[in-house]
N, CA, C and O atoms as a GROMACS GRO file, in nm:
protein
  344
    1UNK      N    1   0.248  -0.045   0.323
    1UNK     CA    2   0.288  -0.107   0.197
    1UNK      C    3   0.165  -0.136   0.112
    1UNK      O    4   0.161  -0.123  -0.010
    2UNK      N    5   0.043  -0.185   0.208
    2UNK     CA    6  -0.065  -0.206   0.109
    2UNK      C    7  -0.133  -0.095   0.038
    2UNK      O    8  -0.190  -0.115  -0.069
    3UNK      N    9  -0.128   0.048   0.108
    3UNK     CA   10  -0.201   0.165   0.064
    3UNK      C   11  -0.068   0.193  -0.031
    3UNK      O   12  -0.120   0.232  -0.136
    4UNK      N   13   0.085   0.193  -0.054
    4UNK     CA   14   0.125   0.274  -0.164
    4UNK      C   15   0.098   0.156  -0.260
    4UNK      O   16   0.066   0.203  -0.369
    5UNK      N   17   0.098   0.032  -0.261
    5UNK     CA   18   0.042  -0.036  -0.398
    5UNK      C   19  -0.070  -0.017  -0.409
    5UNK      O   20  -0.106  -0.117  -0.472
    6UNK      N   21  -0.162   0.048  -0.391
    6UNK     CA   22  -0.280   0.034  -0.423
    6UNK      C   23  -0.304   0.170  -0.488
    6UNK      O   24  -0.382   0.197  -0.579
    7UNK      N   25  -0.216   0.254  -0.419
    7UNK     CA   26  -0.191   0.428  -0.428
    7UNK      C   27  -0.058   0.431  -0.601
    7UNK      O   28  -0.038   0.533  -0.668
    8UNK      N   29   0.001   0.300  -0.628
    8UNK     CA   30   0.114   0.311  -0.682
    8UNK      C   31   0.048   0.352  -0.856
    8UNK      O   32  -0.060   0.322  -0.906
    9UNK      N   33   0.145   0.418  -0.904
    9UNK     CA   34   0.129   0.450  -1.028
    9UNK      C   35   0.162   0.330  -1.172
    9UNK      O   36   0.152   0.309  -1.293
   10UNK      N   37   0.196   0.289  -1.067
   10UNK     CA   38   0.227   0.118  -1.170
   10UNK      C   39   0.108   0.080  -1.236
   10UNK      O   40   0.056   0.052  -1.129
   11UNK      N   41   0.054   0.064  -1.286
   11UNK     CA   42  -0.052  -0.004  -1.376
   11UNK      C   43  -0.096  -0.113  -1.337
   11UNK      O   44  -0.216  -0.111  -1.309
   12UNK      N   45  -0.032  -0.226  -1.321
   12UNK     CA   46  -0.057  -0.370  -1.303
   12UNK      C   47   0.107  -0.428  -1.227
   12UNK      O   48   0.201  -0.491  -1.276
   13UNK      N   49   0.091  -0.387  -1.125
   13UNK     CA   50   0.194  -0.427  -1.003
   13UNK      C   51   0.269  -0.580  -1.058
   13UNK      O   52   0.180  -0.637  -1.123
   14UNK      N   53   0.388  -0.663  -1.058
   14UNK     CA   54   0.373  -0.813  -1.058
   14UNK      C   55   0.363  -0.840  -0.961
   14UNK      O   56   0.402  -0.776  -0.864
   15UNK      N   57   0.268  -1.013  -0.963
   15UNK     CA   58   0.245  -1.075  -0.912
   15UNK      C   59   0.399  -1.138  -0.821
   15UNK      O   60   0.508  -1.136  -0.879
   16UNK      N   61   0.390  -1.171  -0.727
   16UNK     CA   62   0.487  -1.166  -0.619
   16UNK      C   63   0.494  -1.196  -0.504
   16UNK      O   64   0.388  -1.224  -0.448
   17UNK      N   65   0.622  -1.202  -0.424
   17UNK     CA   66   0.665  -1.167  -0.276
   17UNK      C   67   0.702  -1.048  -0.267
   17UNK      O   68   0.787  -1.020  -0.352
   18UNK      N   69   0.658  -0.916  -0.159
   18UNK     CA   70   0.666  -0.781  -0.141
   18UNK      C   71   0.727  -0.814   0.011
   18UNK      O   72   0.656  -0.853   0.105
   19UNK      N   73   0.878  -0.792   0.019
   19UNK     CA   74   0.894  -0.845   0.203
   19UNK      C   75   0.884  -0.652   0.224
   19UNK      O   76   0.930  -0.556   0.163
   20UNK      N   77   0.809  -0.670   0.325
   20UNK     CA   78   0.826  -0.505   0.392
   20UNK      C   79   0.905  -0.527   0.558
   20UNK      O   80   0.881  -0.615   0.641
   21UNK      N   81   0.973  -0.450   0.563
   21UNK     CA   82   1.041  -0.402   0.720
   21UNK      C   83   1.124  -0.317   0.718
   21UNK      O   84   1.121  -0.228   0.633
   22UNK      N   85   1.204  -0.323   0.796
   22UNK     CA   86   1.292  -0.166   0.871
   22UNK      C   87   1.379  -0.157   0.766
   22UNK      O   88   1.409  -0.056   0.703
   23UNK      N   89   1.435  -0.318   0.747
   23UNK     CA   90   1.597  -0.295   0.734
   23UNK      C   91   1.682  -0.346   0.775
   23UNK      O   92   1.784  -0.394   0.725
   24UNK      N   93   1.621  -0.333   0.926
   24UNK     CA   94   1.742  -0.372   1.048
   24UNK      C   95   1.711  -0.528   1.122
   24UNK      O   96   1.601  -0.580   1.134
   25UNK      N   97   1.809  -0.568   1.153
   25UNK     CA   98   1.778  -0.721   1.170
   25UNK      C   99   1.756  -0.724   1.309
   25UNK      O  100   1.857  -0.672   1.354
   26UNK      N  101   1.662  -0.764   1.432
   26UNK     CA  102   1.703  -0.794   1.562
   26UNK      C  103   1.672  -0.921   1.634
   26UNK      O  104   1.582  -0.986   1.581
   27UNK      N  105   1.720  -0.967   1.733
   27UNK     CA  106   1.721  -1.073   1.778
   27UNK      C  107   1.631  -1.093   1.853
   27UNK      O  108   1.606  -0.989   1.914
   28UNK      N  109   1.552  -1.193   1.889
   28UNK     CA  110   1.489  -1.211   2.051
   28UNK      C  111   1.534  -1.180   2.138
   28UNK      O  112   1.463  -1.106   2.206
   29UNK      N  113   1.641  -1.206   2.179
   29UNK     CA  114   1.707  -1.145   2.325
   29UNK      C  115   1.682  -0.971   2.311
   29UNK      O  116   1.613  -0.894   2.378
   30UNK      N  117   1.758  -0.952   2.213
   30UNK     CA  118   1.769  -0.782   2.183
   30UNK      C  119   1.574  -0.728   2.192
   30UNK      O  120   1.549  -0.626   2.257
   31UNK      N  121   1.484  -0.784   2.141
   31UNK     CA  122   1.384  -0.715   2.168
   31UNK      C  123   1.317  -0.760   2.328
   31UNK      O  124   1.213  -0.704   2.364
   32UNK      N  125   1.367  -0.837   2.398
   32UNK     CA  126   1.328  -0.912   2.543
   32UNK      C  127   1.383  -0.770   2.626
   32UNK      O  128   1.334  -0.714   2.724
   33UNK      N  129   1.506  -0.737   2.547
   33UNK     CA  130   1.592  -0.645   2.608
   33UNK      C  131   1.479  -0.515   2.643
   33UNK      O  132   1.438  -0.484   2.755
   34UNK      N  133   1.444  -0.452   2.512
   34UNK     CA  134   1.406  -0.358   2.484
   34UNK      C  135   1.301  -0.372   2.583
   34UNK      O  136   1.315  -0.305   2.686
   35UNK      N  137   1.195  -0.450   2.570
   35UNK     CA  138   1.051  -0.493   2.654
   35UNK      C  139   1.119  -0.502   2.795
   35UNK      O  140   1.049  -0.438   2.873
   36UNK      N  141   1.181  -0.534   2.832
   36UNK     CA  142   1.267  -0.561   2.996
   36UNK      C  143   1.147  -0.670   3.065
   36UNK      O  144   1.050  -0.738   3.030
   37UNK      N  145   1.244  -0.629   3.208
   37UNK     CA  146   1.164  -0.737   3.322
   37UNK      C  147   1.232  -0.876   3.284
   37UNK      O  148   1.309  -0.892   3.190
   38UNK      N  149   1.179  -0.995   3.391
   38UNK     CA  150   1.288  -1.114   3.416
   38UNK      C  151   1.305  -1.170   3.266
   38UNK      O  152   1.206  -1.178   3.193
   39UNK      N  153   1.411  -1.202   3.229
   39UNK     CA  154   1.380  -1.323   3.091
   39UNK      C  155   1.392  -1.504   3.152
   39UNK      O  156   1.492  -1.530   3.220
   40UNK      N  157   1.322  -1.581   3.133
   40UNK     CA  158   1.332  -1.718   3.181
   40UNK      C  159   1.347  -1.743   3.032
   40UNK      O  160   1.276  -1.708   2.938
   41UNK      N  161   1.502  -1.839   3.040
   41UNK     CA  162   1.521  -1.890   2.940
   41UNK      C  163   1.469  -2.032   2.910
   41UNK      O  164   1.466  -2.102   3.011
   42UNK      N  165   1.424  -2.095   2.794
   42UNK     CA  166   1.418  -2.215   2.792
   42UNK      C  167   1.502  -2.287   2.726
   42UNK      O  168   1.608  -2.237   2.688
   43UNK      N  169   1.470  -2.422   2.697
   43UNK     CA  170   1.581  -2.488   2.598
   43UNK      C  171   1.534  -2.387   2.456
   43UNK      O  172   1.441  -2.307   2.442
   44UNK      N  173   1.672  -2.445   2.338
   44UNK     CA  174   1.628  -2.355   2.248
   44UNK      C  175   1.596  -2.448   2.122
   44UNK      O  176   1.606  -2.566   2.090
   45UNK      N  177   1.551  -2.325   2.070
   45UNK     CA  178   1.451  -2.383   1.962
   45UNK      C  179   1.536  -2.316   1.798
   45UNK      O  180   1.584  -2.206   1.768
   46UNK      N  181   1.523  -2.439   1.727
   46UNK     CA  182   1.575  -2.375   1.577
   46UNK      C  183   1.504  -2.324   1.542
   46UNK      O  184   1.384  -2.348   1.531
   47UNK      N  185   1.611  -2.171   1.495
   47UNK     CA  186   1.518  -2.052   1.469
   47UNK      C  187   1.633  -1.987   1.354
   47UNK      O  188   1.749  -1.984   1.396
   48UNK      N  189   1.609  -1.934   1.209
   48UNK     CA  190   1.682  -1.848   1.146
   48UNK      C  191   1.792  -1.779   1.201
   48UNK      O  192   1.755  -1.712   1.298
   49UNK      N  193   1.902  -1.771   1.179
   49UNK     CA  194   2.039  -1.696   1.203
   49UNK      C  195   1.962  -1.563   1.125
   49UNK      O  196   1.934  -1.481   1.213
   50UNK      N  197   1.929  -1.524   1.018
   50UNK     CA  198   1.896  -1.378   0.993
   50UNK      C  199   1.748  -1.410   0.981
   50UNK      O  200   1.713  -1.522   0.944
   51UNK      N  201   1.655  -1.310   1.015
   51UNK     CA  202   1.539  -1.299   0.981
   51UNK      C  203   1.511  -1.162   0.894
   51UNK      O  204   1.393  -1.135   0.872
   52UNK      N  205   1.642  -1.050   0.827
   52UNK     CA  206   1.602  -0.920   0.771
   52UNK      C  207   1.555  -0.934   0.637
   52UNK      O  208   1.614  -0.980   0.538
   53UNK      N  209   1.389  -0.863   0.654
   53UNK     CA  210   1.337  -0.900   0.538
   53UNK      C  211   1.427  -0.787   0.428
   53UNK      O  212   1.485  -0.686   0.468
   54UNK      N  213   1.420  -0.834   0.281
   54UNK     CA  214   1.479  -0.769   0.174
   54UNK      C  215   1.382  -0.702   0.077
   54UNK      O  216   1.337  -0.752  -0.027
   55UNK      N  217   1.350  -0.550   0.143
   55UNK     CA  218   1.251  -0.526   0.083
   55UNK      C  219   1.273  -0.401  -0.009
   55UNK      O  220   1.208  -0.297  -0.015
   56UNK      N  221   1.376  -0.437  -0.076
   56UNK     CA  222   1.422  -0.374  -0.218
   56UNK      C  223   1.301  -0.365  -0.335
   56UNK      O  224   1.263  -0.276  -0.412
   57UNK      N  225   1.266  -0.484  -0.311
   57UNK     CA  226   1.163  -0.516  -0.414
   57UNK      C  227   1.038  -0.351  -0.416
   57UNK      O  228   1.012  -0.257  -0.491
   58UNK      N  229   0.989  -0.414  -0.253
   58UNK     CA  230   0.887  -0.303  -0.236
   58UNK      C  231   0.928  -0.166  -0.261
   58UNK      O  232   0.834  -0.100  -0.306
   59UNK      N  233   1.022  -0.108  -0.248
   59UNK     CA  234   1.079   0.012  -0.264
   59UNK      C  235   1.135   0.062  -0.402
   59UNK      O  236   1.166   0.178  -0.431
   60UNK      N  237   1.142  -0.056  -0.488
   60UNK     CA  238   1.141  -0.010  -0.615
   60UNK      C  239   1.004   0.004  -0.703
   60UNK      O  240   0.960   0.097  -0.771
   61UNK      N  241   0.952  -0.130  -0.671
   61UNK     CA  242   0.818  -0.114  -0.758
   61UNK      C  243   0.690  -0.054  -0.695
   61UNK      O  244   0.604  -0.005  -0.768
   62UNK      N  245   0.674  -0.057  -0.539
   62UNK     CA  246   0.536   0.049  -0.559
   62UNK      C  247   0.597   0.147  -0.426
   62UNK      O  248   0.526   0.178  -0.330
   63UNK      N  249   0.731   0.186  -0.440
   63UNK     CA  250   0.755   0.352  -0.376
   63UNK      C  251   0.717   0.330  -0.239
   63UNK      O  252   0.650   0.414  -0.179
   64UNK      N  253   0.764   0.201  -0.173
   64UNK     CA  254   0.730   0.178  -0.029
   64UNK      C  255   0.844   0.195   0.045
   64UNK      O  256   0.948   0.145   0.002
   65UNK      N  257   0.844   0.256   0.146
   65UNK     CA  258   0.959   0.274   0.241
   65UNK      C  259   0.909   0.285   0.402
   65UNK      O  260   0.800   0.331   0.437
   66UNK      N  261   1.026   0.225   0.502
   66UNK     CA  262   0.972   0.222   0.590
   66UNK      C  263   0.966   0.315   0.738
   66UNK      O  264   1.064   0.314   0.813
   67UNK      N  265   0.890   0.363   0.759
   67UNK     CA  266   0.891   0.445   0.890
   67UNK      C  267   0.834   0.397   1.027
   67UNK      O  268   0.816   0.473   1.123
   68UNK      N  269   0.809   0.275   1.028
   68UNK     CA  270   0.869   0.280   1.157
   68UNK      C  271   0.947   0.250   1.275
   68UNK      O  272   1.060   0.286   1.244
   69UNK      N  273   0.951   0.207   1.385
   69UNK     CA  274   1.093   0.220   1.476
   69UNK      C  275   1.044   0.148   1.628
   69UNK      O  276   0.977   0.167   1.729
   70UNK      N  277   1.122   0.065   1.569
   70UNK     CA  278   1.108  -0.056   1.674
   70UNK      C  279   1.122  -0.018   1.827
   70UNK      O  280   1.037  -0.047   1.911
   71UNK      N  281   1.238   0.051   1.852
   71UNK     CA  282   1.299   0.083   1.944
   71UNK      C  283   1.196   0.222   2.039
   71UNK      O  284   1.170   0.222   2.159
   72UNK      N  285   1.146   0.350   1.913
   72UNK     CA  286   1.040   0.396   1.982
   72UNK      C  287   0.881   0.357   1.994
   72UNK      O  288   0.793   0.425   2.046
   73UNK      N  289   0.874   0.259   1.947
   73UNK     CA  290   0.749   0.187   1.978
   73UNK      C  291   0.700   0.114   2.063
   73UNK      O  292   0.580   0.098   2.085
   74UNK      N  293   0.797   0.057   2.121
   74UNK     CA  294   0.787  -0.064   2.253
   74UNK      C  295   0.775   0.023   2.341
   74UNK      O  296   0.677  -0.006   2.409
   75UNK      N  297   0.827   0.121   2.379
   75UNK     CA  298   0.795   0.214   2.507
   75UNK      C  299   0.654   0.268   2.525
   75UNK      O  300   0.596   0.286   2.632
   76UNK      N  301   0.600   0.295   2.379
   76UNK     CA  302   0.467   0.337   2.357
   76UNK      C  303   0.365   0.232   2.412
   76UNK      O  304   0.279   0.246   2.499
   77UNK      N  305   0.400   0.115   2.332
   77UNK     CA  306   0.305   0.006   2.363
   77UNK      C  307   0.324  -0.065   2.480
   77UNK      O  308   0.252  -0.163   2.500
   78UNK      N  309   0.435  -0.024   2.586
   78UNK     CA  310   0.408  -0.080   2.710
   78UNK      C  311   0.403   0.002   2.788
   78UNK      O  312   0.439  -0.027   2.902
   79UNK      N  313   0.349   0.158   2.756
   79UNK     CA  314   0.250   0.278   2.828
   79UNK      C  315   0.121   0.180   2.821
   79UNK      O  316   0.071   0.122   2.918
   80UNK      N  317   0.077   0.175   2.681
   80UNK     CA  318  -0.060   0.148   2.669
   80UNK      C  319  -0.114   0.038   2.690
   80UNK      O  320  -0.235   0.026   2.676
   81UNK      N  321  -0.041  -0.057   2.726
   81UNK     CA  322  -0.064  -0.184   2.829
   81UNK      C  323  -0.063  -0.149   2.894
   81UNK      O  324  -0.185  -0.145   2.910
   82UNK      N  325  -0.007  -0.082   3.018
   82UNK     CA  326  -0.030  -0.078   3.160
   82UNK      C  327   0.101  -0.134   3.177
   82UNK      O  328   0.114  -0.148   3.298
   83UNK      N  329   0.212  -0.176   3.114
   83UNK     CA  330   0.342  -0.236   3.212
   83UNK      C  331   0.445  -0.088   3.161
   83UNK      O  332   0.538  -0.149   3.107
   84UNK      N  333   0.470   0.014   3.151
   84UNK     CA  334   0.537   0.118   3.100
   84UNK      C  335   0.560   0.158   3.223
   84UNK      O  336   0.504   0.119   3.326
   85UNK      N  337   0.700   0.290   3.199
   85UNK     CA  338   0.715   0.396   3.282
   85UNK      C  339   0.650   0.494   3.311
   85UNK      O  340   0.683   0.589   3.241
   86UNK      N  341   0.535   0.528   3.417
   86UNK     CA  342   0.466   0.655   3.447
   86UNK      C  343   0.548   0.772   3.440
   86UNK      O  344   0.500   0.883   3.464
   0.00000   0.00000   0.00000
């Protein structure tokens, strides 16, 4: 997001909130999921019912869109930790 505003043909961008993300909304549990192994629950903590950022903004004014993917990334990054599937 920071290289197409900077890359953007806009002249003088406004001054602003730019939310960048997927799109897609997910939960803690749902990414605990994804990461696996034991979950120890604790008491819970107030936390947002939605956290999906709305990043209309970015995608209109400096041509930002998002590629990438939650779901194939965690497998990557827990190769390259050392806790992944050999």
């Amino acid at each position: 997001a920071n290289i197409c505003a900077m890359n953007s043909s806009v002249h003088t961008i406004p001054f602003g909130i730019y939310n960048v993300g997927t799109g897609k909304n997910y939960s803690i549990l749902e990414i605990a999921d994804m990461i696996g192994g034991d979950k120890i629950n604790v008491e819970p903590v107030i936390e947002p019912r939605q956290t999906l950022a709305d990043n209309i903004k970015a995608k209109n004014i400096i041509d930002w869109k998002p590629t990438g993917n939650l779901e194939g990334w965690i497998p990557k990054w827990k190769e390259e930790i050392g806790i992944g599937e050999s």
